[in-house]
N, CA, C and O of each residue as an XYZ file, in Angstrom:
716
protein
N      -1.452      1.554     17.440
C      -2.422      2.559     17.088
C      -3.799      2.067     17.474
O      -4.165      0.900     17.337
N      -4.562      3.088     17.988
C      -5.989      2.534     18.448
C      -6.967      2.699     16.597
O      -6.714      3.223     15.512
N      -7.894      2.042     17.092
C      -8.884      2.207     16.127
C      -9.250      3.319     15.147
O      -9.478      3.273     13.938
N      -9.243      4.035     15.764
C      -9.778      5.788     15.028
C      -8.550      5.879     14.512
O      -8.508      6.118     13.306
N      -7.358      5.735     15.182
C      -6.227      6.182     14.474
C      -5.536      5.833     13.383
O      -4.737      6.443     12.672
N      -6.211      4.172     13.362
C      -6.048      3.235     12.575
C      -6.671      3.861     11.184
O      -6.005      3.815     10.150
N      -8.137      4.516     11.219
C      -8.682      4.297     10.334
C      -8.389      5.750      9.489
O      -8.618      5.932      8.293
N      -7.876      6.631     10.356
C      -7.581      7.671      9.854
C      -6.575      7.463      9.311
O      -6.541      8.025      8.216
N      -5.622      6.857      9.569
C      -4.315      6.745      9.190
C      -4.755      6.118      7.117
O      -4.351      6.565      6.043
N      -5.703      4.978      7.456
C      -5.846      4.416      6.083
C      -6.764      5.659      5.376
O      -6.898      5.633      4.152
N      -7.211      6.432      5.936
C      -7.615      7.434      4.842
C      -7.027      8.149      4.432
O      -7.205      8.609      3.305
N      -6.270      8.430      5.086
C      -4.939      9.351      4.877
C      -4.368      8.921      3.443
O      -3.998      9.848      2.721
N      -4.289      7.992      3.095
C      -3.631      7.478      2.187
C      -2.342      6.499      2.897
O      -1.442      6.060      2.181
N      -2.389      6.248      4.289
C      -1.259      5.741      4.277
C      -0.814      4.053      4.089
O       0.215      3.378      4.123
N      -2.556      3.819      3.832
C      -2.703      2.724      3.702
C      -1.551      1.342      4.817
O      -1.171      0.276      4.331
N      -1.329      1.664      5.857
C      -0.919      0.622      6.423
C      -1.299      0.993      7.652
O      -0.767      1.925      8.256
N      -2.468      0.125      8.212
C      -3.488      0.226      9.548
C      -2.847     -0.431     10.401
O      -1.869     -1.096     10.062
N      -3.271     -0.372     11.663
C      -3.255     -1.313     12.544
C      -2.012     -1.582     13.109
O      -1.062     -1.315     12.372
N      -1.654     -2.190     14.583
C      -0.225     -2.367     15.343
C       0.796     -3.123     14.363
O       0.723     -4.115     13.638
N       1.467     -2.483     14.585
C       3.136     -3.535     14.080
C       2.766     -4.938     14.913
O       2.921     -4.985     16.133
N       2.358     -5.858     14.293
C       1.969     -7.383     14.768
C       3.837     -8.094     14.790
O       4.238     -9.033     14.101
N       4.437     -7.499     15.525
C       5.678     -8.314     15.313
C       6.930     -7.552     14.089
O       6.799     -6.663     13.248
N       8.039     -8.351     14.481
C       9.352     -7.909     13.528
C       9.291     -9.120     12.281
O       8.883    -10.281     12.292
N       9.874     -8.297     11.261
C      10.474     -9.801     10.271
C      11.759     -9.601     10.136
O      12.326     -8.710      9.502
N      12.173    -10.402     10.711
C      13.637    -10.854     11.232
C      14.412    -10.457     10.067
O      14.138    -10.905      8.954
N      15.559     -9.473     10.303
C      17.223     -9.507      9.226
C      16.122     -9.077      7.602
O      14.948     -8.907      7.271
N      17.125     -9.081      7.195
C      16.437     -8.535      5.517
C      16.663     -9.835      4.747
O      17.695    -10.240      4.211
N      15.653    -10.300      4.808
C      16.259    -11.368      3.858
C      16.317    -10.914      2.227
O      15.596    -10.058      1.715
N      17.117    -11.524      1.703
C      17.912    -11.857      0.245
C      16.573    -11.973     -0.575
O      15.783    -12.598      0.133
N      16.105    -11.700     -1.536
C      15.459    -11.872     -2.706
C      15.774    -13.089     -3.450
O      16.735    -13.388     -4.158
N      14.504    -13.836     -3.038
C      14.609    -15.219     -3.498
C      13.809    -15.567     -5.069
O      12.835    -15.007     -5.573
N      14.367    -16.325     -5.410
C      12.994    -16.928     -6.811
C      13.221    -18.169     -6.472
O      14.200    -18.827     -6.118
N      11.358    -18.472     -6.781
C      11.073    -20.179     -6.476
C      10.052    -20.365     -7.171
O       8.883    -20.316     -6.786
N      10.512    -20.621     -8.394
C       9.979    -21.388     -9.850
C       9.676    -22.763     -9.358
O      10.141    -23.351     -8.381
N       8.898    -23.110    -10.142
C       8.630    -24.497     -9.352
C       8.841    -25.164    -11.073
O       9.391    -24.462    -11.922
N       8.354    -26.500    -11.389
C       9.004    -27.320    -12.421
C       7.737    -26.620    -13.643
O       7.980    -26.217    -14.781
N       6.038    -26.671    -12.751
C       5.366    -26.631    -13.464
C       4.735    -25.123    -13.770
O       3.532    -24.977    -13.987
N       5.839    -23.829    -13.762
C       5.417    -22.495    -13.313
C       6.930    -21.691    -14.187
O       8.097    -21.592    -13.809
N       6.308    -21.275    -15.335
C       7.581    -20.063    -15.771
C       7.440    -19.046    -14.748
O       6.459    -18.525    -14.219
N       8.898    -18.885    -14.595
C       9.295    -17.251    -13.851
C       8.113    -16.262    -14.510
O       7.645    -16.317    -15.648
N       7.864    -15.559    -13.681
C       7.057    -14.072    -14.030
C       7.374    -13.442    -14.585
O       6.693    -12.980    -15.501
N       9.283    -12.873    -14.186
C       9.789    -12.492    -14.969
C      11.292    -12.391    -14.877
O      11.857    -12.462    -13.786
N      11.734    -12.279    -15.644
C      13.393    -12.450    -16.733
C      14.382    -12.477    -15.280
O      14.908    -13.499    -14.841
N      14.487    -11.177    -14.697
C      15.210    -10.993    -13.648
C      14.492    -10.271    -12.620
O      13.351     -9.826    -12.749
N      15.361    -10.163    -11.397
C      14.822     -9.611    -10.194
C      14.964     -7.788    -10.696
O      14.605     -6.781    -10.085
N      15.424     -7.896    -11.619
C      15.414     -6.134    -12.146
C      14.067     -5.275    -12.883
O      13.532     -4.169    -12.959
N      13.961     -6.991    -13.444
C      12.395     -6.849    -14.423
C      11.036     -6.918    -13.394
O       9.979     -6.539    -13.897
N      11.013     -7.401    -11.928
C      10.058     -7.630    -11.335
C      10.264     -6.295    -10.641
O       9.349     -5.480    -10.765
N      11.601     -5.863     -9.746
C      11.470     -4.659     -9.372
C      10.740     -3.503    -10.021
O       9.882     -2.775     -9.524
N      11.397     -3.484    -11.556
C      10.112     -2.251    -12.442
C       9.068     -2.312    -12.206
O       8.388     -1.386    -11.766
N       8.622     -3.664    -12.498
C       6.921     -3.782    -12.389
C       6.224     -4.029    -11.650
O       5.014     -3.837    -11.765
N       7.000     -4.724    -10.287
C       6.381     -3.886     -8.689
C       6.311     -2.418     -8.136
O       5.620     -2.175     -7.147
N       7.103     -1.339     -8.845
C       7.210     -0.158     -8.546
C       6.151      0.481     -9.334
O       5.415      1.321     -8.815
N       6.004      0.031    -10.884
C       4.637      0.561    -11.050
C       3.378      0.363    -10.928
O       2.455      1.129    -11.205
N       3.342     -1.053    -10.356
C       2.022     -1.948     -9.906
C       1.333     -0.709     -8.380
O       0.208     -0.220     -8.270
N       2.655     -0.548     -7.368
C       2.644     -0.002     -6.445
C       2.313      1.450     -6.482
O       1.528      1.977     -5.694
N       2.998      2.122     -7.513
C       2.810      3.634     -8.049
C       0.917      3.974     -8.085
O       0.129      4.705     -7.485
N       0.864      2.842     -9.280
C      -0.738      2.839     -9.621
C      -1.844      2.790     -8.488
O      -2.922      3.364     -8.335
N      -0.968      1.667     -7.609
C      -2.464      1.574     -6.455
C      -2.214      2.920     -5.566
O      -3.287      3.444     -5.268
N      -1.213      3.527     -5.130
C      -0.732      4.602     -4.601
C      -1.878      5.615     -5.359
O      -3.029      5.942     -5.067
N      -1.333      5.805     -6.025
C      -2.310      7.376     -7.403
C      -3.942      6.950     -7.120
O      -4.700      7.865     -6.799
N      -4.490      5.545     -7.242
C      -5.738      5.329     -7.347
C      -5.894      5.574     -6.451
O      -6.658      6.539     -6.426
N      -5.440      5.080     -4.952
C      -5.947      5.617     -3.529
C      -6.185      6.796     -3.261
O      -7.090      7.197     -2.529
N      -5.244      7.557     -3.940
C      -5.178      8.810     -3.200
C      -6.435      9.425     -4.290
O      -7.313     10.052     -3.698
N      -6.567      9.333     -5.484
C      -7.815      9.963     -6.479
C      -9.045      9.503     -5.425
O      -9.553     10.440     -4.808
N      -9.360      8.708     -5.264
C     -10.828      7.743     -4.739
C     -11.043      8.472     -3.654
O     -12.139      8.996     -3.455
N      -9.593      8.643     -2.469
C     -10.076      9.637     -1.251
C     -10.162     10.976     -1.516
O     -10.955     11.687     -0.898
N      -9.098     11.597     -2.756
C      -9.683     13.580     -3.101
C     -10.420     13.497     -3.085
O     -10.857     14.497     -2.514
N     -11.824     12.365     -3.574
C     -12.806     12.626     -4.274
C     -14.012     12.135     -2.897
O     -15.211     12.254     -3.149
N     -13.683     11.733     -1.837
C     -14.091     11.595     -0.800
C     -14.721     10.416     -0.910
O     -15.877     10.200     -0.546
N     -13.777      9.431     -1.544
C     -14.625      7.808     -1.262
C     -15.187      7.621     -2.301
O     -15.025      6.428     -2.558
N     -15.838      8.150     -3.171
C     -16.747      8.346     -4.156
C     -16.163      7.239     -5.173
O     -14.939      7.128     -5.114
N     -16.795      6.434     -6.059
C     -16.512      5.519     -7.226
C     -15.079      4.211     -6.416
O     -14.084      3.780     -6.999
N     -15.453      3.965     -5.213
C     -14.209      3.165     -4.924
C     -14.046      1.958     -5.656
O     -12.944      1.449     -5.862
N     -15.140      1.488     -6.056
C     -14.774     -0.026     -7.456
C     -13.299      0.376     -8.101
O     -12.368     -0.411     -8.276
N     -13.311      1.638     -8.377
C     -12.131      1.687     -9.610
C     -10.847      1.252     -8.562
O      -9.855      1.609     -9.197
N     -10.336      0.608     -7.166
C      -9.474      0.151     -6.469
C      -9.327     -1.293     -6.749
O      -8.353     -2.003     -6.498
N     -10.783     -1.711     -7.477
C     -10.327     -2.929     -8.198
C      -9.177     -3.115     -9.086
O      -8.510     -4.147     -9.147
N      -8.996     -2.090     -9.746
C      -8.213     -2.038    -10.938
C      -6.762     -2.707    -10.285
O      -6.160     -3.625    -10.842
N      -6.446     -2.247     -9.360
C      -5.079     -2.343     -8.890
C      -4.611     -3.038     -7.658
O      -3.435     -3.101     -7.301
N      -5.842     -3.657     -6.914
C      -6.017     -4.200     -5.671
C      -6.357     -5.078     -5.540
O      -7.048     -5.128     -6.558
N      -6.576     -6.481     -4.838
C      -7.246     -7.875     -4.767
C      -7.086     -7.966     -3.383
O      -6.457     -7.178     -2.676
N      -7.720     -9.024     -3.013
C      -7.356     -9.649     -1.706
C      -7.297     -8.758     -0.658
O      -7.685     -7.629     -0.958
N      -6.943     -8.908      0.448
C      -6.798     -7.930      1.968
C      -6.274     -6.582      1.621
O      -6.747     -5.667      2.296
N      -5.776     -6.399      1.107
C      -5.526     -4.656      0.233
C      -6.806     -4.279     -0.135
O      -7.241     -3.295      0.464
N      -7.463     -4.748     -0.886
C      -8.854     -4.026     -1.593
C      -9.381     -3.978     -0.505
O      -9.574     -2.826     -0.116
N      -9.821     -5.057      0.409
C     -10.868     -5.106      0.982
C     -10.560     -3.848      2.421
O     -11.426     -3.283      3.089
N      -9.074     -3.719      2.538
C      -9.121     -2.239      3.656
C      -9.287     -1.321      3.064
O      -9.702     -0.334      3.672
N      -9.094     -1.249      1.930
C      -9.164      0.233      1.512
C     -10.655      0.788      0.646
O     -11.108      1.906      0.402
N     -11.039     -0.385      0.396
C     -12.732     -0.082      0.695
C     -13.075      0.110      1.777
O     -13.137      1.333      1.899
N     -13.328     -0.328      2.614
C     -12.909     -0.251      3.998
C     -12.983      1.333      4.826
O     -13.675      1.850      5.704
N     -11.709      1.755      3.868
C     -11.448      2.961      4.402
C     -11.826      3.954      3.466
O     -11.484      5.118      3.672
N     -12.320      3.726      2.717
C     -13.267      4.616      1.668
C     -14.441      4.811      2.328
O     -14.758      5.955      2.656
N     -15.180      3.819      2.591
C     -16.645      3.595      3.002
C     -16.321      4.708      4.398
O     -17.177      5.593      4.422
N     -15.602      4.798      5.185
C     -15.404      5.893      6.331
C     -14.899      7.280      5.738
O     -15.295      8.286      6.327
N     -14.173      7.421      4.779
C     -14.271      8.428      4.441
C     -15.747      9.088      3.604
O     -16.129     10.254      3.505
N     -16.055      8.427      3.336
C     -17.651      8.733      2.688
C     -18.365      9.324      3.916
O     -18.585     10.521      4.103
N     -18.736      8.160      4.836
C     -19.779      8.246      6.280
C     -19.120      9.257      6.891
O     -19.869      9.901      7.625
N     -17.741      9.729      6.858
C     -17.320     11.584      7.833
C     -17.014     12.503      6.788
O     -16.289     13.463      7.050
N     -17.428     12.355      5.738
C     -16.976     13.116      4.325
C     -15.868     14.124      4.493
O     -15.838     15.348      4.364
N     -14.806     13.059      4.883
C     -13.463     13.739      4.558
C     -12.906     13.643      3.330
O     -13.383     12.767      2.609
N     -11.987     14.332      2.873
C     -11.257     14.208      1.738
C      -9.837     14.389      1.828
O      -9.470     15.138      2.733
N      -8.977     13.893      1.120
C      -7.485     13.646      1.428
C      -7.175     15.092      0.248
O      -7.720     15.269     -0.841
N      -6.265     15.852      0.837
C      -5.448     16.259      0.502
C      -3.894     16.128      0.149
O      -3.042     15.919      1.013
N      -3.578     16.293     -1.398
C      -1.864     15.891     -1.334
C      -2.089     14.306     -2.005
O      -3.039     13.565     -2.261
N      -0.496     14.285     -2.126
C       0.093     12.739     -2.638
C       0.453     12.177     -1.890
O       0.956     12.679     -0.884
N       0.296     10.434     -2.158
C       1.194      9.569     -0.699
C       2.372      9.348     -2.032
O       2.199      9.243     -3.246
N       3.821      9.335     -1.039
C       4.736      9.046     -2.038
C       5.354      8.066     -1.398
O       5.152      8.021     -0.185
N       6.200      7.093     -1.970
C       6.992      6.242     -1.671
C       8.543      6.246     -1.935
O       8.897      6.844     -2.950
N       9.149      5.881     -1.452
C      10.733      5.557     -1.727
C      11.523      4.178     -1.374
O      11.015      3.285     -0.696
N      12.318      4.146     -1.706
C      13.461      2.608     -0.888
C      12.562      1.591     -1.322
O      12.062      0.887     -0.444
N      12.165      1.315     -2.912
C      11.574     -0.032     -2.679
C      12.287     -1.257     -3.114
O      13.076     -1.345     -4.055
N      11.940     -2.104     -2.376
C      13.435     -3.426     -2.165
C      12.273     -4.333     -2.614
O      11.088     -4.002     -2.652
N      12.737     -5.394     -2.910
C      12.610     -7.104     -3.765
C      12.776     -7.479     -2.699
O      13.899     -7.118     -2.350
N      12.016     -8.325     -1.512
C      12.214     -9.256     -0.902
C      12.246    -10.526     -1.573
O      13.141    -11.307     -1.249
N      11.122    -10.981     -2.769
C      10.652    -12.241     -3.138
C      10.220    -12.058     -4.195
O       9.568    -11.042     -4.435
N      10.531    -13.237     -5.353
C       9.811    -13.347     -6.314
C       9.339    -14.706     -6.096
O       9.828    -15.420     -5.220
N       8.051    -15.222     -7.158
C       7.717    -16.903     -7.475
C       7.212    -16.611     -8.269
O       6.991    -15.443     -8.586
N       6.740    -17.959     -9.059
C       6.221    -18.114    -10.177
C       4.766    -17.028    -10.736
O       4.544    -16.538    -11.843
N       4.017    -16.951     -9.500
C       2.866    -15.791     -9.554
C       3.194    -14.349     -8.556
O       2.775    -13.322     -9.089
N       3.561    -14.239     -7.829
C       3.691    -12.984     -7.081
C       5.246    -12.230     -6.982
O       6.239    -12.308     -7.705
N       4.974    -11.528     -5.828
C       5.683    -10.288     -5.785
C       6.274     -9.570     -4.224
O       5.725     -8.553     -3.798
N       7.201    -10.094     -3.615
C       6.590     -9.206     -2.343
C       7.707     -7.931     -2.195
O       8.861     -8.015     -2.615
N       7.337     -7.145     -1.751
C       9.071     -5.728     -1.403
C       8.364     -5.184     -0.618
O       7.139     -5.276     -0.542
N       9.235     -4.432      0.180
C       9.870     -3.553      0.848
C       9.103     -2.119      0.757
O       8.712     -1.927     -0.395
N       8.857     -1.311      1.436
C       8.916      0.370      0.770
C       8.415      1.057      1.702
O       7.750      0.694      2.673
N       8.784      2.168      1.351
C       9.087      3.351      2.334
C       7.893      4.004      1.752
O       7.843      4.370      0.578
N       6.672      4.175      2.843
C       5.979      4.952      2.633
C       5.610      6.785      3.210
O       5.222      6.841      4.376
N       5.708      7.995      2.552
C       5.408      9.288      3.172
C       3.993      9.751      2.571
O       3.397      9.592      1.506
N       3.771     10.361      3.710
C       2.484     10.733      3.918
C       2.484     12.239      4.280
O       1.501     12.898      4.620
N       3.818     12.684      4.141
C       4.150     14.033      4.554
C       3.973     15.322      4.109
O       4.415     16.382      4.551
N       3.076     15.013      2.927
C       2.384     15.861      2.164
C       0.756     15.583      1.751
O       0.128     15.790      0.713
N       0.429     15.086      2.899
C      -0.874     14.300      2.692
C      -1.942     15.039      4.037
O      -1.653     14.944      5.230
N      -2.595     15.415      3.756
C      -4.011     16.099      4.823
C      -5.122     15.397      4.683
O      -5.471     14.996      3.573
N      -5.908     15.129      5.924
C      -7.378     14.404      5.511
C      -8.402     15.537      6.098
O      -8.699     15.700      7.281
N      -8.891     16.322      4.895
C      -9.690     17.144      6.054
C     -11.462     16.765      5.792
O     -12.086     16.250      4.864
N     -11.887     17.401      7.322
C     -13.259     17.162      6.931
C     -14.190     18.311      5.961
O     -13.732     19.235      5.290
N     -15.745     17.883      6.149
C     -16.818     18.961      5.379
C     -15.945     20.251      5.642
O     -15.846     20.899      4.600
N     -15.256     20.852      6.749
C     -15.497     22.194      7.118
C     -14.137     22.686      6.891
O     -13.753     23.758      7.359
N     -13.222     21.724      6.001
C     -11.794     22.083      5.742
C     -10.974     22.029      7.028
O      -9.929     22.674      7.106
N     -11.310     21.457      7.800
C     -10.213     20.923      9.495
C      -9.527     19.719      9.281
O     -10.199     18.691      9.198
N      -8.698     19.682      9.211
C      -7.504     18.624      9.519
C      -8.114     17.429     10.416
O      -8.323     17.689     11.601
N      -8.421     16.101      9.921
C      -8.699     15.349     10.886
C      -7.009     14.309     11.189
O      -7.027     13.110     11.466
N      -6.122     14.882     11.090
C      -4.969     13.505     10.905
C      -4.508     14.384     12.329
O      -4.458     15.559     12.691
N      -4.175     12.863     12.946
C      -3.736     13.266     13.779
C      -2.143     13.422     14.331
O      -1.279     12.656     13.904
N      -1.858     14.373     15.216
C      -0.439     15.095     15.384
C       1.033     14.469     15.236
O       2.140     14.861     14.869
N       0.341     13.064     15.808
C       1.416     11.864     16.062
C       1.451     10.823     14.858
O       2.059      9.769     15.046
N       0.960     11.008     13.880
C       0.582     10.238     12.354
C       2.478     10.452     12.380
O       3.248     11.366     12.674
N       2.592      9.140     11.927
C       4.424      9.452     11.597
C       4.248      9.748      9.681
O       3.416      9.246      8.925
N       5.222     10.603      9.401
C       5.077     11.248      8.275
C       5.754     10.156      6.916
O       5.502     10.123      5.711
N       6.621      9.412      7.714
C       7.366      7.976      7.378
C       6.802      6.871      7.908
O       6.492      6.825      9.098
N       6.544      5.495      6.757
C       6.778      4.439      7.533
C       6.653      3.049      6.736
O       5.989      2.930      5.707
N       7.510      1.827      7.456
C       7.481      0.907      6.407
C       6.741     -0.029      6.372
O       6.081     -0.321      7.369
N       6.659     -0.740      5.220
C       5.127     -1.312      4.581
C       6.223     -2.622      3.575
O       7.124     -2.519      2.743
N       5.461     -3.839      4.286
C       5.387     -4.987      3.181
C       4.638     -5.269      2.303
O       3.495     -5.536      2.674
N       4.875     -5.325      1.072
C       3.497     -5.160      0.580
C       3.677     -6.223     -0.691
O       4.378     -5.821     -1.620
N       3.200     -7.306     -0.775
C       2.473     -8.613     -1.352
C       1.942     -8.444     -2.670
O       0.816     -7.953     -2.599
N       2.339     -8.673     -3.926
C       1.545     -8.522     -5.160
C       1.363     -9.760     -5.441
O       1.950    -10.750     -5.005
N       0.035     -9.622     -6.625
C       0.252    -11.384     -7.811
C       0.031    -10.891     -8.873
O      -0.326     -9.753     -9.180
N       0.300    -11.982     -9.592
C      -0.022    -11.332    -11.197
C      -1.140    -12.259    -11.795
O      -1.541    -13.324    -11.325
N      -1.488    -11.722    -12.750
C      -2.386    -12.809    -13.634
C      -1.984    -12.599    -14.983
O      -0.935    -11.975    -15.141
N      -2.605    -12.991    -15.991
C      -2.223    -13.110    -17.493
C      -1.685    -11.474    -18.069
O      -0.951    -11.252    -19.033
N      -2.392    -10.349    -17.020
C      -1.886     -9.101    -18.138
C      -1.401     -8.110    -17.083
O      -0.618     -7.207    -17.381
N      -2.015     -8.338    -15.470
C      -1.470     -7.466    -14.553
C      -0.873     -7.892    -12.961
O      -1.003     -8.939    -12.327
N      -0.324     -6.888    -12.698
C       0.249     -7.109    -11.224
C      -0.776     -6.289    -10.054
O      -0.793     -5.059    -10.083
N      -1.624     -7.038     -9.030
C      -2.201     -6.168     -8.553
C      -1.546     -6.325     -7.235
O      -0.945     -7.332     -6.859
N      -1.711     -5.303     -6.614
C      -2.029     -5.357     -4.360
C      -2.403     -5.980     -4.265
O      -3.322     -6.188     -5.057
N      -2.105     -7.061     -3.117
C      -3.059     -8.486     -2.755
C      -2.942     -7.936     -0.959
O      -3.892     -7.908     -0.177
N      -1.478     -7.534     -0.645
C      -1.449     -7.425      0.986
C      -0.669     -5.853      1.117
O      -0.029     -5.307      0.219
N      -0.805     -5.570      1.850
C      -0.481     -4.374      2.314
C       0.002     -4.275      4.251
O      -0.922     -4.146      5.054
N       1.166     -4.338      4.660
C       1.105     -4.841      5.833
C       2.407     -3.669      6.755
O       3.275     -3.174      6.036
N       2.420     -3.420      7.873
C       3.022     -2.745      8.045
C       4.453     -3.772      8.578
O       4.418     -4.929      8.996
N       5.878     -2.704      8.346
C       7.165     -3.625      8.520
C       7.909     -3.063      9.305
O       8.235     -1.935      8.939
N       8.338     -3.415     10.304
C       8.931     -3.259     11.171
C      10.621     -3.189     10.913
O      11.404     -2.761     11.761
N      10.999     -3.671      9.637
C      12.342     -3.703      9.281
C      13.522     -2.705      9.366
O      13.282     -1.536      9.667
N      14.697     -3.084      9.130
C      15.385     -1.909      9.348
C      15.947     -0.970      7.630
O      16.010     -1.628      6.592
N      16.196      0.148      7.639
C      17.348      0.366      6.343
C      15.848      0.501      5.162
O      16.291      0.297      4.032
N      14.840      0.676      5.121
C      13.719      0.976      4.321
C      13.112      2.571      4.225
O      12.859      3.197      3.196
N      12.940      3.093      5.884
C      13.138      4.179      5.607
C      13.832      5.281      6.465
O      13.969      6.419      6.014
């Protein structure tokens, strides 16, 4: 994807910019790697799946509120975002502000898989749609463009701290069986 397309794409809500930088090889197995001086995060890979799906839900809903609203109050992406996640999707707020577009619709997700747990983070799998999602400008025109795939998959990196799980990476996945 070129640039513009890139950036439209992250206003869109689809939050995953930029070329497929490569494959990640086979699906790997959902690992945990506790270390001696680090309790598990949590109980089972069933208990981290929940609370990556709603960690993910939340930053999903906040993105898409921050762009209806055309960029406007983007701090509140703190809530649910850290690291290279926050910083694109400010990013892509700050451009939706400067062409005062606004997103129309929900981004929804499906197929989300447990690649990894450790002692602090989180990483899975997921199927992101955008297929009910419009970015239009001031004059109500559609700026997304024709070839925006309506599907697509996304690695996406959490951590936790003492009370929450936020977005740390957001990356696009080349994998197979996601969506």
């Amino acid at each position: 994807m070129g640039a513009p397309v890139r950036m439209l794409a992250l206003a869109a809500g689809v939050l995953m910019v930029g070329a497929l930088v490569g494959c990640v090889p086979g699906d790997p197995q959902p690992t945990r790697s506790p270390t001696a001086s680090h309790t598990p995060l949590f109980a089972s890979d069933e208990a981290a799946l929940k609370a990556a799906t709603g960690a993910y839900a939340a930053y999903l809903k906040m993105s898409d509120t921050i762009l209806q609203a055309g960029g406007q109050d983007p701090e509140r992406m703190s809530q649910v975002a850290t690291g290279s996640a926050l910083k694109t999707e400010l990013s892509g707020f700050e451009t939706a502000r400067s062409r005062s577009w606004r997103q129309k619709g929900n981004t929804r997700f499906s197929n989300i898989q447990l690649q990894s747990v450790s002692a602090h983070s989180i990483t899975v799998y997921v199927c992101v749609d955008v297929s009910h999602v419009d970015v239009v400008d001031s004059g109500g025109k559609s700026v997304v463009s024709e070839s925006r795939p309506a599907r697509s998959a996304a690695v996406i990196g959490m951590v936790a701290d003492s009370h929450s799980l936020q977005v740390a990476t957001n990356e696009p996945w080349n994998g197979d069986g996601v969506c």
